[in-house]
N, C-alpha and C positions, 0 to 999 in steps of 0.2 A: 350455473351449476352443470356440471356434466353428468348425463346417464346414459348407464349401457343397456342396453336392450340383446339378450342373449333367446335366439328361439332354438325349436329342431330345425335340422335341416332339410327334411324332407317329412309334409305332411300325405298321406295317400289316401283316398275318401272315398266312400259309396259304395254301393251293393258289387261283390265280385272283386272288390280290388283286392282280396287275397292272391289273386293271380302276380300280384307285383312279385311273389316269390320265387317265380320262373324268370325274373332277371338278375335274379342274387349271381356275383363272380365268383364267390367263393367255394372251397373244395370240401371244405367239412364243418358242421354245424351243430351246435351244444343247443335242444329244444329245453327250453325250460317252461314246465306247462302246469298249470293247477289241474292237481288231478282227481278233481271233482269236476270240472269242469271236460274233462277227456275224457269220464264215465258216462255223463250225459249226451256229449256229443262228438260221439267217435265219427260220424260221417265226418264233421267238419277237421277233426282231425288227418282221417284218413287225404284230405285234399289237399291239407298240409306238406303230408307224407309225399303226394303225389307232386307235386308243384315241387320239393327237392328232387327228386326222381331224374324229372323232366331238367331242373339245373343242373344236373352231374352232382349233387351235393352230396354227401354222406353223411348220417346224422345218427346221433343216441339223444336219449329221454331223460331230463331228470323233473319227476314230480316235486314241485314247492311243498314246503310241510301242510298247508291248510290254512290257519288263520294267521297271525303275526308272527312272523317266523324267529327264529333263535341264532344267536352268531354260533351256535355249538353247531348246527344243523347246514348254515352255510357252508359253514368253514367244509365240511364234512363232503358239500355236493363239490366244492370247488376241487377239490381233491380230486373225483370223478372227471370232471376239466380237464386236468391239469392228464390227466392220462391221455383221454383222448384228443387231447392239443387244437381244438377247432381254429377256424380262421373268423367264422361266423355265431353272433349269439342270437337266438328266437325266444322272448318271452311270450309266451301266451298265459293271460291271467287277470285277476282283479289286485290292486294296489300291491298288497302282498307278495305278489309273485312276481312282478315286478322290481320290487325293491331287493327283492332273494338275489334272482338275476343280476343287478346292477352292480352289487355289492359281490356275488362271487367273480365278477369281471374282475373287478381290482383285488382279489386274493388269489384271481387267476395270473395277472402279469404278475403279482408281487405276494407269493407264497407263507413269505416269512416276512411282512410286514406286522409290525404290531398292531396290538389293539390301542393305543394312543397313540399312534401314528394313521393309521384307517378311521380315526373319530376325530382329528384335526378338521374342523371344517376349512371346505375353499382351500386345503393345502396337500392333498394329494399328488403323488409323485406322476408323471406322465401315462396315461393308459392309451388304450384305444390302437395300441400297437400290435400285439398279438391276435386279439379279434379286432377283423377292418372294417366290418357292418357290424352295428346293433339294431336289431329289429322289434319293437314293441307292439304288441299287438293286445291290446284293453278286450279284456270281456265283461267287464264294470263300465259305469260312466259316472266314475264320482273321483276317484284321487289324483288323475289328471297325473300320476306317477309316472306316465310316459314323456312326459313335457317337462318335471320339474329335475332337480340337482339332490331332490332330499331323499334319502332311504333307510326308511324306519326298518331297528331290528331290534329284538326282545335280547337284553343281557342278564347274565346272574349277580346277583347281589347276596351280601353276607347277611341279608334279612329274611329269617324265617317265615316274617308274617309277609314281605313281599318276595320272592324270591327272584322276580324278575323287572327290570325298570326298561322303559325303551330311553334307547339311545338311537343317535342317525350317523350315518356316513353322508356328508355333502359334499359335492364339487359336482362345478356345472358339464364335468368332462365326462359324468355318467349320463348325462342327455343322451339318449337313442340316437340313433343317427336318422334311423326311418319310424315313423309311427304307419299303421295302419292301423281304421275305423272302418269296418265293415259292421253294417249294424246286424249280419247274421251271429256276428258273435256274441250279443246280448239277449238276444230272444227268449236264450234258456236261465234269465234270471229269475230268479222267483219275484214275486212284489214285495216283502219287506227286506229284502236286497237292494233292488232297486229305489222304493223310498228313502234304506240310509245313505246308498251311495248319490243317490241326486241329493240329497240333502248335504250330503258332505263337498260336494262339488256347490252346493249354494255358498256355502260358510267360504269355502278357498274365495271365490269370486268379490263375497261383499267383503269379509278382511283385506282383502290385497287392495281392493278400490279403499277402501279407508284406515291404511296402514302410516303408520309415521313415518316409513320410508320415505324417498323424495318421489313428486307424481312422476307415475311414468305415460307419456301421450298414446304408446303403444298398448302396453301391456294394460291401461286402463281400459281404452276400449274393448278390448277381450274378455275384461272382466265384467263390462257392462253388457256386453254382448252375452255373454255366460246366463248373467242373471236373469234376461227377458227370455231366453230360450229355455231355462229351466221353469220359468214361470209358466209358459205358455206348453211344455210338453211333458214334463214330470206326471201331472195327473192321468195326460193321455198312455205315457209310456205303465205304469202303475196299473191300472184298469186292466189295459188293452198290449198283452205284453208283446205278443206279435204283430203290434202297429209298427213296422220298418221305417217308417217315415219320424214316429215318436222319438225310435232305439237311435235313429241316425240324430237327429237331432241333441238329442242327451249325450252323445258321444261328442257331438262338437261341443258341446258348453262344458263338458267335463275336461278336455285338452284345452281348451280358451282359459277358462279357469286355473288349469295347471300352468300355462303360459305366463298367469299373471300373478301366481305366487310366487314362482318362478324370478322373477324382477322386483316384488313385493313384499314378499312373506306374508303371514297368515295373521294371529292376535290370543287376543285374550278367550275367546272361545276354544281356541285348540288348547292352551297355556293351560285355563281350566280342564275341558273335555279328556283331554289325554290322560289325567290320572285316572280317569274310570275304566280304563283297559286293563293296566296291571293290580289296578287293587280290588278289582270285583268282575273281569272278563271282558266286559263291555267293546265290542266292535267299535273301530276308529268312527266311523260315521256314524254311527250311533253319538257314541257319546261328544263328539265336538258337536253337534248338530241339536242335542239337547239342551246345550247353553247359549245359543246363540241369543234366543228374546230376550234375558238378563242380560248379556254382554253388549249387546245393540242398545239395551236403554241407557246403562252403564256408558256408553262411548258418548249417547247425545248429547251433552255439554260440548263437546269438541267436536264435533262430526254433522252437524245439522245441517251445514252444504253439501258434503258428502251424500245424505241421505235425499235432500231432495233429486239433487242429480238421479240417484238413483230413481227416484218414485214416478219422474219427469220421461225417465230413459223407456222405464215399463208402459205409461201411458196414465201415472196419473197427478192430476192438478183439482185440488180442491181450489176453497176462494183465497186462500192465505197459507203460508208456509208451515204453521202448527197442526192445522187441518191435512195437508197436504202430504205428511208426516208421520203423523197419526193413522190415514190409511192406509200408509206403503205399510207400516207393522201392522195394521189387524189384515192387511191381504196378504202377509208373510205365514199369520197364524192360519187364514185361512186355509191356505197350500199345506200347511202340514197336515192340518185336519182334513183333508180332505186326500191326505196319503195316511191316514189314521197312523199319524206321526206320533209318539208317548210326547207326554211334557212331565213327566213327574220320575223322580227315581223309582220310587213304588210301581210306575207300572213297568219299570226295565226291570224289575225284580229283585231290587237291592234294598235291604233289610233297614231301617229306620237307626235301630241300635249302631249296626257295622259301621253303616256308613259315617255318621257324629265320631263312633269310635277314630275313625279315620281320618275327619275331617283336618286336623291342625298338621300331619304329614302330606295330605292333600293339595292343600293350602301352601303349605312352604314349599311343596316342590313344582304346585304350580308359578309361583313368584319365580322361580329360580329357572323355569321353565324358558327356551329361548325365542318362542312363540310370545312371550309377555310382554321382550322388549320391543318388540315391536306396534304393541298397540299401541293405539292416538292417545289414551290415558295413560298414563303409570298409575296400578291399582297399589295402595297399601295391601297388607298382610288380612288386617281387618276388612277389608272389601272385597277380595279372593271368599272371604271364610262367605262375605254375605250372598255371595252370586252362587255360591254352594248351597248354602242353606235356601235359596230361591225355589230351589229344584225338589221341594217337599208339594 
C-alpha cells in the first residue's frame, strides 16, 4: 500500500525566532491577527511591526472575528485583500484565526469562487500564487491549524433553532509554507484556555494514532510524540503559565499532532464533540475533548493495540495488557482533573432539558459528520445518541 506523507515546509522553533520575519522577500503583507490577542500584547505585536520594517515590507491589519469565524465575515476581510493585493500572508492567532487566514487566501486568488466549489474537499483550484509565503504563527497550542489542510468556518443555515452549522474548506495547498512557535506567544493565555486547547491537541494526537485510515510510520510517531509531551507539560504549562520551557513544549505537541491528522484525520470525538459549538456555543476544544473517555472506551473492541502502544510510549506497563490499559485511561482522567478539565455537560452549562431536546439532530449530524468515517468503529445512530447521553 502506498502512503503519502505531506508536512510544512518550514518549521522555525524557540525563544526569539520571531526574528525569522526579517528575512521574508516579499514587498507587502496582509497581518492577520486575533485581536484580543494584540490587546494584550501589543509589545509583541509592535516587534512584529518592527521585523517588517526592517524587511522593506509594507503591511495592513485585519483583526479575525473572535471565536469561530463566519464565511459572511471572511468573505468580507478577503475583500480588504484583494485591495491591497499583498505578496505575503501573517496569521497571528489561535485555531480560529488561523483557519480566517487560510481560507481568505483562496477567496483572495479566486474572488468569485463559489461556495460549492471553496467546500469541494482536496479539490481546490491552484493557490499559493498571488501570496508566495504563508506565515503561521500559533498563539494557542492545541488545533495544530498550522500544520493541517482543514478550515473550519461557521455557515448560515435555513434553521432558526440552529442558524449556523460548521463546515470546512480542505486542501493540503492551505498548509503554511512557514510555521513559527515561539513560546513568548502563549504566555498571555489564560489557564482554561490553555487546558481546552492542550486537550484538544490530545484528542488530534490519540484519533490520528487510532484512525481507520492506513498507519502512517511518520505521522504516527508525531502523534505519539504529541501525547507524551502533552502528558508530561499540560499540567506544568496550566499552573505555571510563564514556564517557557512548558509553553515551548505544548507548542511542539500541538503542531506534531496537527502533522498527524493532517495524514490521519481525527474520529468520533470530533464527529460527536463538534455539535456542541453550534448548538449551544461551546469552544472547539472544549467540546471535542469532553467526549473523548466515552469515545476511547467506545473504540476498545478495535483499538487495544493501539492503546497499549500508546500506554507503553508514555511509560506505562502494568503485569498484563487489561491492566496496562486500564491505567493509561484513569492517567488520561487524571490529567484532566488535574487541569480541572469539566466531564459533565452541566458543568459546561448546558441545560438537561435543551440538550435531550437536541440530542436526535445532534446525533444525526454527528453520523453524517466527516470525522465519523474515519473512526476504527462505525457507530450506529443509536450509539452516537449513547456516547451523548454519557456526558450527564
Amino acid at each position: 500500500m502506498t502512503v503519502e506523507t505531506i508536512l510544512p515546509k518550514r518549521i522555525v522553533s524557540g525563544e526569539n525566532s520571531l526574528t525569522y520575519l526579517k528575512s521574508l522577500k516579499g514587498k507587502r503583507a496582509s497581518l492577520i491577527i486575533s485581536g484580543t490577542f494584540a490587546r494584550v500584547n501589543s509589545g509583541v505585536v509592535d516587534l512584529v511591526k518592527k521585523y517588517f520594517k526592517e524587511a522593506g515590507i509594507t503591511w495592513h491589519i485585519i483583526y479575525s472575528q473572535g471565536q469561530e469565524p463566519t464565511l459572511e465575515y471572511v468573505k468580507e476581510s478577503a475583500k480588504k485583500i484583494q485591495q491591497f493585493l499583498p505578496d505575503t500572508m501573517v496569521a497571528i492567532g489561535g485555531g480560529s484565526t488561523m483557519d480566517s487566514a487560510k481560507i481568505m487566501e483562496v477567496l483572495y486568488e479566486y474572488p468569485d469562487i463559489s461556495d460549492d466549489d471553496l467546500f469541494k474537499r482536496f479539490n481546490l483550484p491552484s493557490i499559493r500564487n498571488k501570496i508566495k509565503t504563508f506565515v503561521a504563527i500559533p498563539t494557542t497550542s492545541g488545533t495544530g491549524s498550522e500544520a493541517t489542510p482543514y478550515n473550519v468556518v461557521l455557515v448560515k443555515t435555513d434553521n432558526p433553532d440552529v442558524p449556523l452549522i460548521k463546515n470546512s474548506v480542505v486542501d493540503y495547498q492551505t498548509i503554511p509554507d512557514v510555521i513559527i512557535l515561539d513560546p513568548v506567544f502563549t504566555v498571555s493565555m489564560p489557564a482554561a484556555i490553555t487546558a481546552s486547547t492542550g486537550m484538544d491537541a490530545l484528542v488530534h494526537a490519540i484519533e490520528a494514532y487510532i484512525s481507520k485510515k492506513p498507519k502512517n510510520i511518520f505521522s504516527d510517531l508525531y502523534a505519539l510524540e504529541a501525547i507524551k509531551l502533552i502528558f508530561d507539560y499540560l499540567p506544568k504549562a496550566y499552573r505555571e503559565g510563564k514556564d517557557l520551557m512548558a509553553r515551548a513544549n505544548m507548542q511542539y505537541a500541538a503542531t506534531m499532532a496537527g502533522i498527524a491528522i493532517a495524514q490521519r484525520g481525527t474520529g468520533l470525538a470530533h464527529g460527536t464533540g463538534q455539535q456542541l459549538g453550534p448548538f449551544f456555543g461551546i469552544r472547539h476544544g472544549l467540546s471535542v475533548s469532553i467526549v473523548l473517555q466515552p469515545v476511547l472506551k467506545y473504540n476498545m473492541p478495535v483499538r487495544k493495540k493501539e492503546y497499549l502502544e500508546i500506554a507503553h510510549y508514555i511509560g506505562i506497563s502494568e503485569e498484563n495488557e487489561e491492566k496496562t490499559i486500564k491505567r493509561f485511561l484513569k492517567k488520561l482522567s487524571e490529567l484532566m482533573k488535574s487541569i480541572d478539565f469539566p466531564s459533565t455537560i452541566q458543568d459546561i452549562g448546558i441545560e438537561k432539558e435543551e440538550y435531550l431536546k437536541n440530542l436526535d439532530m445532534m446525533s444525526k449530524n454527528a453520523m453524517e459528520n466527516g470525522a465519523t468515517f474515519t473512526n476504527p468503529r462505525t457507530p450506529t445512530i443509536e450509539e452516537i445518541k449513547e456516547i451523548f447521553l454519557s456526558l450527564f
